[in-house]
N, C-alpha and C positions, 0 to 999 in steps of 0.2 A: 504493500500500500504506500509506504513513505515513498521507493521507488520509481512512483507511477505520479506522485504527486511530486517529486522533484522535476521527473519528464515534462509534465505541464507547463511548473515554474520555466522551467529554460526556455520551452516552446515560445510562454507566453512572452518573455523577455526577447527572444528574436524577431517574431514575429512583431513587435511593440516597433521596432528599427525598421521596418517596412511601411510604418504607419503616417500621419501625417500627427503630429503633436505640437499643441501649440507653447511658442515662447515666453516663457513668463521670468519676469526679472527673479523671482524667488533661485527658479532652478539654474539661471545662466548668470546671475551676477553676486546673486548675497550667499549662497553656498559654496560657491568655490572662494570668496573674498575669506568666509567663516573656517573654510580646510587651510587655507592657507593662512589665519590668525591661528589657528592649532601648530602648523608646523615654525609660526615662532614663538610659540611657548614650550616643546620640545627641542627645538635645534641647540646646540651646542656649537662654538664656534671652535675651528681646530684645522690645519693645511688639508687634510685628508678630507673631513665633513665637507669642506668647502670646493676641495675638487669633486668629490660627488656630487654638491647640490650643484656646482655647473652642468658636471654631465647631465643631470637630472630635468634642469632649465632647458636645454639641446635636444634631449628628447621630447620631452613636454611642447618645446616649442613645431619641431619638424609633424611630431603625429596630429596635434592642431590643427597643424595647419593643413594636413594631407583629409583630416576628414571635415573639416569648416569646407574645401576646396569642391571636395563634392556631395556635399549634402544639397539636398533640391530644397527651395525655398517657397512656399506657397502665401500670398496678401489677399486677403476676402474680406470685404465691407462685413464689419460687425454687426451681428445679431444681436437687439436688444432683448436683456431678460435679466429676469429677477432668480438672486441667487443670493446665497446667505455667503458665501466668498466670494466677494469683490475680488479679490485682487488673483483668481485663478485668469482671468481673462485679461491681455495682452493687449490692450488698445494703443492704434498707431493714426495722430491724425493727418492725412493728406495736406498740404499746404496747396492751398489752392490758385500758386501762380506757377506750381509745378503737374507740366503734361502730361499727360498719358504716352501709350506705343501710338496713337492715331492722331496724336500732335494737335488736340484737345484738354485743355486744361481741365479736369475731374471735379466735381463737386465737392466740398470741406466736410466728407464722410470719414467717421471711424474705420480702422480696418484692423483684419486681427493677424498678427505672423504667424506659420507654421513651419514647421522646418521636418525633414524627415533624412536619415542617418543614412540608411541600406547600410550594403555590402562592405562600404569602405568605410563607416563608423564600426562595424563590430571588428573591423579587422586591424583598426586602431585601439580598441576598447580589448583585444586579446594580446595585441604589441605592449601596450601599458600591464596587462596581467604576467604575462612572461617577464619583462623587465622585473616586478613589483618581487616576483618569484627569483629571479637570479642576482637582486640583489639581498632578499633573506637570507640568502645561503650563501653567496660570496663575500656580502661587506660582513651582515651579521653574524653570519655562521650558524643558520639554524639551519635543521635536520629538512632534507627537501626529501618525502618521501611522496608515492601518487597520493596518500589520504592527504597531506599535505597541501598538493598540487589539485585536490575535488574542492576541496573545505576551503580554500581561497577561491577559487571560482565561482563556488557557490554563495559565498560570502558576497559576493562583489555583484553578482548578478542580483542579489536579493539590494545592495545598496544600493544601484543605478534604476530599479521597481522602483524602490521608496529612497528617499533618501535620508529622511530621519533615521536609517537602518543604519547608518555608517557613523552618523552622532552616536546612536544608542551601542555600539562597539568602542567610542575614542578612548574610555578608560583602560579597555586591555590594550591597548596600543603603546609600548613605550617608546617606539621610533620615530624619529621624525620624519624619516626617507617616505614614508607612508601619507602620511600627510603633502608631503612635498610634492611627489611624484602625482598622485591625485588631484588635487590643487593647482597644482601649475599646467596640467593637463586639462586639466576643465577651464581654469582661465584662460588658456591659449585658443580653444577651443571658439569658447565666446568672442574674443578681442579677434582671431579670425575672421568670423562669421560678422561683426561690425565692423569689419573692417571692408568686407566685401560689399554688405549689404545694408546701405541708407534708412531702409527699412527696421532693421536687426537691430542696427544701432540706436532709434528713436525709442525702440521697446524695450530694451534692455536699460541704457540708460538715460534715458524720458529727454531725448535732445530733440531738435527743431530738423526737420527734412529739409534740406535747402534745395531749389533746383538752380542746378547748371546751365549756363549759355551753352 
């Protein structure tokens, strides 16, 4: 039974990367700011910590940027409705002396971002677990065995579902590399994706669209 209900979880977690989900500052800006206020309350400063958190940085930044680069991006005029969380919904407002594709300036409507990961987020999201995993065993020196290797995957799948799952874990955590690596990877992540996208960036961090000549 547990077997068949871990099958699920995973299903439902791959399957969620194929989906279309919408941006919300919660999950793109104040939880990776929050992992990475954790990783400096654990860090230690030392030659060695600080040549890994560069490497750390290098990675964090290149897989960022390889899955910001191709995630598909989706803007649909918002739906109004009543809901007892406000702030699950992602409003973005059009600036109305900025055009549309048909070289018509758009009406000053609401719009709400989606973003959807595929094939080249999980394969970012497995690049970050494999690192997460060789550097427990080569900086830390902990015992990498498969149950090792399930129990971290599954961990992490269950964090990226929810992500209060990854808070409600930080007290067993006593490295900071964990935080780092997570942290800087999901910031990259975002700062990517506004970096790309006008849009992305207005809903993350609540700035003005501006259009271009």
């Amino acid at each position: 039974m547990l077997a068949l209900l871990i099958i699920f979880i995973i299903y439902h977690f791959i399957h969620e990367q194929f989906e279309f989900s919408r941006i919300t500052r919660l999950n793109y800006w104040i939880i990776p700011i929050i992992m990475l206020f954790q990783f400096l309350r654990t860090f230690t400063w030392s030659i060695t910590n600080g040549l890994m958190l560069a490497g750390i940085l290098v990675f964090a930044t290149v897989v960022g940027y390889f899955q910001a680069s191709h995630t598909q991006l989706k803007i649909e005029p918002a739906v109004p409705h009543h809901s007892d969380d406000e702030q699950s919904t992602t409003v973005v407002k059009i600036d109305p002396q900025q055009k549309t594709g048909t070289g018509q300036p758009p009406t000053n409507q609401s719009t709400t971002v989606s973003a959807q990961g595929g094939r080249p987020y999980l394969i970012g999201w497995l690049l970050t677990l494999g690192a997460q995993l060789v550097i427990e065993w080569a900086y830390l020196h902990e015992e990498l065995s498969w149950a090792t290797v399930n129990n971290e995957f599954l961990k992490e799948v269950f964090a990226d579902l929810r992500s209060i799952y990854r808070f409600s874990e930080s007290g067993r955590h006593t490295s900071w590399t964990l935080w780092a690596l997570t942290g800087a990877t999901s910031l990259a992540y975002t700062l990517w994706l506004a970096h790309r996208s006008p849009a992305v960036r207005q809903a993350v961090f609540r700035t003005r669209m501006r259009h271009r000549n």
